[in-house]
KEVEX-375450 format. One record per residue (C-alpha): residue in three letters; x, y, z. Coordinates in steps of 0.5 Angstrom, whole numbers, plus 2048, in hexadecimal, padded with zeros to 3 digits. Each point is the difference from the previous one (the first is absolute). Layout:
ALAXYZ;...
END
This chain:
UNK87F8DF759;UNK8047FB805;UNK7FF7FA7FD;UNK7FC7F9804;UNK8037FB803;UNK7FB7FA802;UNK8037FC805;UNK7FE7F9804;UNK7FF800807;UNK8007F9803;UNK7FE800808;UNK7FE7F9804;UNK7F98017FD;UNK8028017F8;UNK8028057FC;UNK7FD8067FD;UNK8038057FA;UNK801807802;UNK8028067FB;UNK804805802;UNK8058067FC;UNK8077FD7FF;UNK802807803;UNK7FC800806;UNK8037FF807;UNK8007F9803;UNK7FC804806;UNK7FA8007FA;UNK8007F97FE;UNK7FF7FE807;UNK7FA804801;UNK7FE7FD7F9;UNK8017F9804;UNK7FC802806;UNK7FA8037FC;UNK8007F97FB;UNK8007FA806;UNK7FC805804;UNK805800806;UNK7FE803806;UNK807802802;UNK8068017FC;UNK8047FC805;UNK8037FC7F9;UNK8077FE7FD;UNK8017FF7F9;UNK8067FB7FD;UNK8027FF7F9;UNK8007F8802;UNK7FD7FC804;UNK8067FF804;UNK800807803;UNK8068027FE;UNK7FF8067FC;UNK7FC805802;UNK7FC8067FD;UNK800805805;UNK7FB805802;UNK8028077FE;UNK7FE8077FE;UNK8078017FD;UNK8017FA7FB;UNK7FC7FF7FA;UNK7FE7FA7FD;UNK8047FE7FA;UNK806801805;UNK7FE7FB805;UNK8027FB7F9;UNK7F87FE800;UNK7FD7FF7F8;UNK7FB8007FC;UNK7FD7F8802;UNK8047FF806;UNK7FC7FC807;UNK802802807;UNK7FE7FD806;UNK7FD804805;UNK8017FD808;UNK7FD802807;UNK805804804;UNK7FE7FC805;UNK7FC7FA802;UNK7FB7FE805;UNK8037FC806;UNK7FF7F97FF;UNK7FD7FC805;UNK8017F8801;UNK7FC7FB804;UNK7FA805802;UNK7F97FD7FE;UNK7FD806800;UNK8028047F9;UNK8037FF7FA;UNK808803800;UNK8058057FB;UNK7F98027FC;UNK8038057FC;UNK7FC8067FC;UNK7FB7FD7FB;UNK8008057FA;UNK7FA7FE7FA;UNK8037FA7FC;UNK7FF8037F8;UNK8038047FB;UNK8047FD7FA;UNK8077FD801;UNK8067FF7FD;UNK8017FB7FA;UNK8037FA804;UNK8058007FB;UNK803805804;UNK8007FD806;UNK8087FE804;UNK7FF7F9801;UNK8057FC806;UNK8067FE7FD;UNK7FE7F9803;UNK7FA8007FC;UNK8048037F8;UNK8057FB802;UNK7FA7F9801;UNK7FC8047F9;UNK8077FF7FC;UNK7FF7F8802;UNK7FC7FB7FD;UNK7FE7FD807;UNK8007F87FD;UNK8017FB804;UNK8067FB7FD;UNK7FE7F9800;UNK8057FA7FE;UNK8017FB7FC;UNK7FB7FA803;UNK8037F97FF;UNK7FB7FD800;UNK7FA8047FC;UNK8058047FB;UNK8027FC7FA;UNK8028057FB;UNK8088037FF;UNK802806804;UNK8008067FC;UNK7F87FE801;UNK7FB800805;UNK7F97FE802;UNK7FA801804;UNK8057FB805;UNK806805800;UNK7FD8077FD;UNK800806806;UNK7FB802803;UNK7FD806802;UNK801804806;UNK7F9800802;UNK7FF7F87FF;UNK7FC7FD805;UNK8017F9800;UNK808803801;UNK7FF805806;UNK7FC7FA803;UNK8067FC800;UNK804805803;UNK7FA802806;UNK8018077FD;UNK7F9802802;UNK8008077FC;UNK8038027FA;UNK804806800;UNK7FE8067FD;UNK8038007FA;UNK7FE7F97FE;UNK7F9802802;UNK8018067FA;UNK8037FA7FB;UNK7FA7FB801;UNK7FA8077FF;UNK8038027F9;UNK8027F97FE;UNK7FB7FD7FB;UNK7FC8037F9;UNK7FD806804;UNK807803803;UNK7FD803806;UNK7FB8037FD;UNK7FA7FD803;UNK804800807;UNK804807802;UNK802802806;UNK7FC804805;UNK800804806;UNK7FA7FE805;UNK7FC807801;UNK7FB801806;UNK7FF8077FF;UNK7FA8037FD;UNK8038037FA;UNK7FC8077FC;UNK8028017F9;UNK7FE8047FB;UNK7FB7FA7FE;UNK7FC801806;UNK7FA8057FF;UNK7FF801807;UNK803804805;UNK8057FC804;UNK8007FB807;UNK7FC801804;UNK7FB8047FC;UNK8007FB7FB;UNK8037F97FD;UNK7FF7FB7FA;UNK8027FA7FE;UNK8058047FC;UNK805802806;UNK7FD7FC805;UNK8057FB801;UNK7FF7F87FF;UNK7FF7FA805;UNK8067FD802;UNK8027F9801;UNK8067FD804;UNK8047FC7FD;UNK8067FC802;UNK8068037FC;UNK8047FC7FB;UNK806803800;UNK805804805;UNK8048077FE;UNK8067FD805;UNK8017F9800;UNK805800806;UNK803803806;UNK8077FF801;UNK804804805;UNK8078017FF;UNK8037FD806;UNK7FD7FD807;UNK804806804;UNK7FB8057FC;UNK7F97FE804;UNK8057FE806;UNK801807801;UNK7F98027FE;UNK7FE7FB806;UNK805803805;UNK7FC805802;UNK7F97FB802;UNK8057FB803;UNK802807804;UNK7FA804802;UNK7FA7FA7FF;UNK7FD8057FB;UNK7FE8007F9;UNK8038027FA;UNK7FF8027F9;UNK8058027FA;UNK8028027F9;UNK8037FB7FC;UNK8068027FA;UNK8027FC7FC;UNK8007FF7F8;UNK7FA7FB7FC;UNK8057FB7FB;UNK7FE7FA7FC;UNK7FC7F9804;UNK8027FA7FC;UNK7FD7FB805;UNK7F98037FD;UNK7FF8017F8;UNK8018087FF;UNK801801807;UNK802806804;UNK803800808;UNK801806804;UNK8077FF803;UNK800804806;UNK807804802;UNK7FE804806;UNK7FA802805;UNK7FE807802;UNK7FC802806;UNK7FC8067FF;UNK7FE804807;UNK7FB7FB803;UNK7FC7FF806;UNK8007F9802;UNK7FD7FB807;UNK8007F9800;UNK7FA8007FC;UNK7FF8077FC;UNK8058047FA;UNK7FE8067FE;UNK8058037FA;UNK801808801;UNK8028057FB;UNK8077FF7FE;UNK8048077FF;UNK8067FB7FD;UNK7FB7FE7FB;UNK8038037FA;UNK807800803;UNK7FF7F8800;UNK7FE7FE7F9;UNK8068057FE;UNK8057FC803;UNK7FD7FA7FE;UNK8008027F9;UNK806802801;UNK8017F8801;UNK7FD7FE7FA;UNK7F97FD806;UNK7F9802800;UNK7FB7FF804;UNK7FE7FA7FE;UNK7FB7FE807;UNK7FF800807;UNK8017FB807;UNK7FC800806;UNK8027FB807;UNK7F97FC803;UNK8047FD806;UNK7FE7FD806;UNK8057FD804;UNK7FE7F9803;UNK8047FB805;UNK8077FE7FF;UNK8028057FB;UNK7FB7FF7FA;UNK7FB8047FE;UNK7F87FF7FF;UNK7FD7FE7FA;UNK7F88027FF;UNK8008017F9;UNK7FE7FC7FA;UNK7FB7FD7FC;UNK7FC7FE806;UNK800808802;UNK8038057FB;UNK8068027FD;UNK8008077FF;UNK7FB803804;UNK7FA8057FC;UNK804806803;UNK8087FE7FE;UNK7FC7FE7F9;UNK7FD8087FF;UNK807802802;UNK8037FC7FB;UNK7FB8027FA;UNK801807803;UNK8087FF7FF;UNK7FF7FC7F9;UNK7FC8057FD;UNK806806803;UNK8047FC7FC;UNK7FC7FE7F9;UNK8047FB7FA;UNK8018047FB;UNK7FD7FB7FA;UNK8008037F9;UNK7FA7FA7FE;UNK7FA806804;UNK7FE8067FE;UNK802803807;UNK8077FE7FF;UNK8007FC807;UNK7FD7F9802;UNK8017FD806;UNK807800804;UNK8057FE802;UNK800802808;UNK8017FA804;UNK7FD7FE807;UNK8047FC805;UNK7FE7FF806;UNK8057FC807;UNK7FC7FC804;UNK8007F8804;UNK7FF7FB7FB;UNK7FE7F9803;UNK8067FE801;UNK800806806;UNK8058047FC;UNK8018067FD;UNK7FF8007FA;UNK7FF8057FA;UNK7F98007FB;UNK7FF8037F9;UNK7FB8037FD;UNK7FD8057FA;UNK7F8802800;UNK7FC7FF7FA;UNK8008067FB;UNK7F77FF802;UNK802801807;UNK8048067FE;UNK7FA8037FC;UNK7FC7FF806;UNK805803805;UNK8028077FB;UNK7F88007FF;UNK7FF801807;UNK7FA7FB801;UNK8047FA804;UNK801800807;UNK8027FB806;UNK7FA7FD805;UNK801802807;UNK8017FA803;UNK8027FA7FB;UNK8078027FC;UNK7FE7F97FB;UNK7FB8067FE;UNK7FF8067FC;UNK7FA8037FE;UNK7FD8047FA;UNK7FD808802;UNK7FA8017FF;UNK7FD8057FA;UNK7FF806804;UNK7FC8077FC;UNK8088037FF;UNK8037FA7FF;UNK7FE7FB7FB;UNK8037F8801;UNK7FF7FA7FB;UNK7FE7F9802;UNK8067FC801;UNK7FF7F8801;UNK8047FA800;UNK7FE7F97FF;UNK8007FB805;UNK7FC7F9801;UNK7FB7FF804;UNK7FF7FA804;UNK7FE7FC7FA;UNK8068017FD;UNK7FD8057FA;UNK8038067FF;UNK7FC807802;UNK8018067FE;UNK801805807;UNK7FF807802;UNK807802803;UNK7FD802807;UNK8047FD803;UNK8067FD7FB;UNK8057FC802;UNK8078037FE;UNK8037F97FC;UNK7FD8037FB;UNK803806800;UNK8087FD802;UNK8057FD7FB;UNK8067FD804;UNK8088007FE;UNK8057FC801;UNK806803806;UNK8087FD800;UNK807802801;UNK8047FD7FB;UNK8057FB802;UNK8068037FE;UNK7FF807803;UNK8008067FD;UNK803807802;UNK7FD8077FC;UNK803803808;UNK8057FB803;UNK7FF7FF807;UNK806801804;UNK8037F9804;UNK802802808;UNK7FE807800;UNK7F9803802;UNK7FB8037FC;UNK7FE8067FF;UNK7FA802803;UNK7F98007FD;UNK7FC8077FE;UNK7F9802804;UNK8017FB806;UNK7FF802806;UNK8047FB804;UNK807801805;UNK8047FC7FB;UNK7FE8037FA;UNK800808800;UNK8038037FA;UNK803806801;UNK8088027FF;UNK8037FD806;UNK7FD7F97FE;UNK8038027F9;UNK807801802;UNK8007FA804;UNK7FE7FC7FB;UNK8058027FB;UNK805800804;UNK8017F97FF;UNK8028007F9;UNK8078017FD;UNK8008057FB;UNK8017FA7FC;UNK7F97FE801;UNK7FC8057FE;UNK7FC7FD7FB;UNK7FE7FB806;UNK7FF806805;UNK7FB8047FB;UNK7FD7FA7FC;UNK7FA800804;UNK7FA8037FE;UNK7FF803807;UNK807803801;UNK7FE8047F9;UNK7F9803802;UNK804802806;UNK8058037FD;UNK7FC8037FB;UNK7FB803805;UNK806804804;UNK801807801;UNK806801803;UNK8047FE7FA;UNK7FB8007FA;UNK8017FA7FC;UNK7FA7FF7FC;UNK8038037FA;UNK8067FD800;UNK7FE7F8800;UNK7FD7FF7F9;UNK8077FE7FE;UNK8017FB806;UNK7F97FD7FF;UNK8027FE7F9;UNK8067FD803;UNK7FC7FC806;UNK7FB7FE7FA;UNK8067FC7FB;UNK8037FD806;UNK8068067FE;UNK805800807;UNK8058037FC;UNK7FB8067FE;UNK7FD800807;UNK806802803;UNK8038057FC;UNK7F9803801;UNK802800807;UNK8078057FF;UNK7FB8057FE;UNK7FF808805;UNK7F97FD803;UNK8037FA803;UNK807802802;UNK7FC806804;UNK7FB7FA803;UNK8057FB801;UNK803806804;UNK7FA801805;UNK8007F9800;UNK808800803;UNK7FD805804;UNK7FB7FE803;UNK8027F9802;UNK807803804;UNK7FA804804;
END
């Protein structure tokens, strides 16, 4: 008898254990997948990461232990396809993603990767060094004192000083586990809104019945402590210049993906900034005041290159731009109105939840996450101007549960569905002074959305950084998905553009993460199986290494219909 592999199967709502025979084909394992999560379809992938790199494949051919899968193993299951996001649209929550019943026993967190930026803070002792104070410190130098010692990352008297109005997710991890108890008495948990069955319940299952045992608690808003990111840095100004190119041109709205790395923040005690390098354009439709994200066949084909790169997907942008007299722009948001709207801020939790903080300190093996939000408006100042944000890990509860959705006509507004006889829905409050300055406890029916929005810090470094240089003199290449006169990328509008370089120049001509995605998607000469070496090259900075790569058959053979082309 074929011995029992248990494998853990992590989806965007938890994770479940399936067990299936070491020889049976991967064609079972998906059914064994379908039939735990209750899935209507069988419209998923299975990774081995959560990167997306390793695929199990279904098949009727091949088995199970040949895929390498092992007794214990978690793989991440993902939809095939999302729904269309739309933005700025009062009337419904956007990118609502299938909802399977969170239960079933997850894997020990010891097994959980966490981000290579998270291993390296945890091996930091994140203590604040102070100096010798002349006036109050009188031992010798090998000493020190309450004056002089380090203080801790979480040090409120610090981070008031500093005007850091949140500690970072890390520190936030020291402060609970300081003290005698270590923790014990404070472990992180995953906010749940949903009614829950177990074997603990001796009746049948919502709607038939419900008890305090799977009737989830009511929840209290509150104003989150700390932030998973701490800062937003764009590489160089040229990245969102380009991306803006396409609104200074139609008058439309625009959204995109951002790439990039996460790296250490030392301006904010174990900090972590998300460094953005490129910005993808998925297929949208876009007016002057509505963005709608479609599917995206290039999908997989993108986080490709971008791995390839070293990159990932770390958030996402979107343009709010109405032109103003002279040039300037208008400025309608703020403190006085919104900073985000209930919508924009669904459809952040909604990506935060599709991109969850692998955390080792949870028992589900995620918490929070480090997807961010930026958002291109007119400041005071009538200028354009670029705001970050996160949401809290309450309003990505609230939004994964499906219970928190926009108001029709106030965009400073969100509101809490209603309990229904299928859908159970827990009172959410917030706190708020009435008008003698006492604070009250309030049913949100409305909520303000400030409860739910944590901002971060955007820039661009003042010596610009370079992952993709930006060629002096020559024009761009055209960006994917727009639909413009001056932007159409198509095989002519490649030759043109690589025309303009020496063969010399090659590192400068494809170093763009445009350029790659277009040459990885083409048909006429196939080279998306021949690139890892020249994305290595690209990724270290090796021009050398890039070059050679360009004396291989594939680009002779392109470089040929090239030369062709251009003498037509």
């Amino acid at each position: 008898m074929s011995k029992l592999l248990t494998l853990g199967i992590q989806s965007q709502e938890g994770q479940k254990r399936v067990q299936v025979p070491g020889t049976g084909k991967t064609e079972d394992l998906f059914k064994s997948i379908h039939k735990a999560f209750d899935l209507k379809s069988m419209d998923f992938t299975l990774f081995k990461d959560q990167r997306k790199s390793i695929e199990v494949v279904n098949s009727k051919v091949k088995t199970i232990s040949s895929s390498g899968l092992k007794h214990g193993d978690r793989l991440f299951m993902f939809p095939k396809s999302k729904s269309d996001a739309v933005f700025k649209t009062p009337t419904e929550p956007a990118h609502t993603s299938s909802k399977t019943e969170n239960g079933g026993t997850y894997t020990a967190p010891a097994a959980v990767k966490e981000d290579q930026i998270d291993i390296e803070l945890q091996k930091q002792d994140g203590k604040i060094s102070r100096g010798r104070d002349a006036v109050h410190c009188q031992h010798n130098a090998n000493s020190q004192c309450v004056h002089c010692i380090p203080l801790d990352p979480f040090d409120e008297s610090y981070l008031k000083e500093k005007q850091i109005k949140f500690l970072s997710f890390n520190s936030y991890l020291r402060k609970i586990s300081a003290g005698i108890s270590k923790g014990k008495f404070t472990p992180l948990k995953n906010l749940s809104c949903k009614v829950i069955h177990t074997s603990r319940c001796s009746h049948e299952p919502y709607p038939k019945g419900i008890c305090s045992k799977c009737q989830p608690s009511a929840v209290t808003l509150n104003r989150q402590p700390w932030r998973h990111v701490d800062s937003i840095m764009f590489e160089n100004s040229q990245i969102v210049d380009r991306f803006l190119q396409f609104w200074r041109e139609s008058g439309a709205q625009r959204v995109g993906w951002l790439y990039g790395k996460y790296e250490h923040y030392p301006e904010v005690p174990l900090g972590i900034k998300a460094v953005v390098c490129a910005i993808y354009e998925p297929p949208q439709e876009c007016t002057k005041d509505h963005i709608k994200i479609l599917t995206d066949p290039k999908e997989e084909l993108v986080e490709e290159i971008a791995l390839g790169l070293g990159l990932r997907k770390v958030g996402w942008i979107f343009t709010d731009l109405v032109p103003a007299a002279n040039g300037q722009v208008k400025n309608y948001r703020g403190v006085d109105t919104h900073f985000l709207s209930a919508q924009e801020i669904i459809n952040a939790a909604n990506f935060q939840n599709i991109h969850p903080n692998p955390c080792r300190a949870t028992e589900e093996g995620y918490f929070g996450s480090k997807f961010v939000t930026v958002c291109v408006t007119g400041n005071k100042e009538n200028e354009i101007h670029m705001e970050g944000y996160q949401v809290s890990n309450q309003s990505m509860a609230l939004v994964k549960d499906n219970i928190l959705v926009p108001t029709k006509d106030a965009p400073e507004l969100a509101y809490i569905r209603e309990s229904t006889d299928g859908n159970y829905v827990p009172d959410v409050f917030f706190m708020s002074k009435d008008e003698y300055g006492n604070e009250v406890k309030k049913l949100g029916r409305p909520l303000p959305v400030e409860y739910l929005l944590l901002d971060v810090p955007v820039s661009t470094p003042k010596e610009p950084q370079y992952t993709f240089p930006v060629p002096q003199e020559r024009k761009l290449f055209p960006v994917e998905n727009r639909l413009l006169e001056s932007s159409i990328q198509d095989f002519n509008a490649f030759a043109r553009y690589i025309s303009q370089f020496r063969s010399a120049e090659f590192f400068d001509s494809v170093a763009d993460f445009h350029v790659l995605l277009f040459l990885a998607a083409l048909d006429i000469v196939p080279l998306r199986d021949f690139m890892g070496s020249l994305l290595e090259s690209i990724k270290i900075g090796d021009r050398e290494g890039a070059r050679e790569w360009s004396y291989l058959d594939p680009w002779s053979n392109l470089q040929a219909l090239v030369q062709a082309s251009t003498m037509n």
